[in-house]
C-alpha positions, 0 to 999 in steps of 0.5 A: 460432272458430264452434262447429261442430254437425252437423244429427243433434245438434240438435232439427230440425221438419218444416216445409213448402215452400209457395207464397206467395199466388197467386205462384210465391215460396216460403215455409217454413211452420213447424208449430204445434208449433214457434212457441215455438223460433222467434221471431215478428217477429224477425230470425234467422239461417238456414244453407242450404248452408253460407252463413248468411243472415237471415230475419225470422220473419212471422205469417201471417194464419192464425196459422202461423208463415213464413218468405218469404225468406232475405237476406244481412243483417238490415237486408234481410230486416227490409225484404224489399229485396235478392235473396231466396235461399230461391227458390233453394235450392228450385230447387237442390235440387229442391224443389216446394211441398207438399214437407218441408223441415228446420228445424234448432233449432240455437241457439233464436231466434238460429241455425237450419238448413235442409236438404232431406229426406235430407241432412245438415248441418254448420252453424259456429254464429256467436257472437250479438251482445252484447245492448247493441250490438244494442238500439243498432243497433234504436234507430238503425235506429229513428230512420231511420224 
């Protein structure tokens, strides 16, 4: 049974909700203080509303760390293929660019949370992959290149 942890028990960062390029997508910056929590390049797993989806943490060509989409498995987020939810979250809660959102540190490189200013969180903390069965789906997902 996955852990449960409340947002007010974890590290949380001050990201932004910025626009991506000259598109109305949207994109979670995380500030510099952040970048050792959060794994550049990597596929992470991101709680917003009590649904947990994946991400892939990208290096922005200003050397700031973003986040461009939530997914609902890795393999979409690795691709940027499928629906990308992070624009609707924003709509939901109402959220314009410029504006705060939280990063919740909940299992550094592996599970973080999501939240909108003010409001808390109760996020169930899956159980991460062996580390031997996940090098076996990199390599596999490797041959298909």
């Amino acid at each position: 049974m996955p852990e449960s942890v409340p947002s007010d028990a974890v590290d949380s960062v001050r990201a932004t909700l910025e626009r991506a390029g000259r598109t109305d997508r949207p994109k979670v910056v995380i500030p510099d203080d952040a970048h050792d929590a959060v794994p550049e390049g990597e596929v992470v797993r991101v709680s917003a509303d009590e649904t947990v989806h994946h991400a892939r943490v990208d290096l922005a060509i200003d050397d700031s760390l973003e986040i461009r989409g939530l997914y609902d498995n890795a393999r979409l987020a690795r691709d940027g293929d499928g629906e990308n939810r992070l624009a609707a979250w924003a709509d939901d809660h109402g959220l314009d660019f410029g504006r705060t959102v939280h990063l919740d540190l909940v299992d550094e490189g592996f599970f973080y949370g999501l939240r909108a200013p003010g409001e808390r969180a109760v996020y169930q903390v899956p159980d991460r992959p062996d580390d031997d069965l996940a090098d076996i789906a990199r390599q596999v997902e490797g041959c298909d290149e």
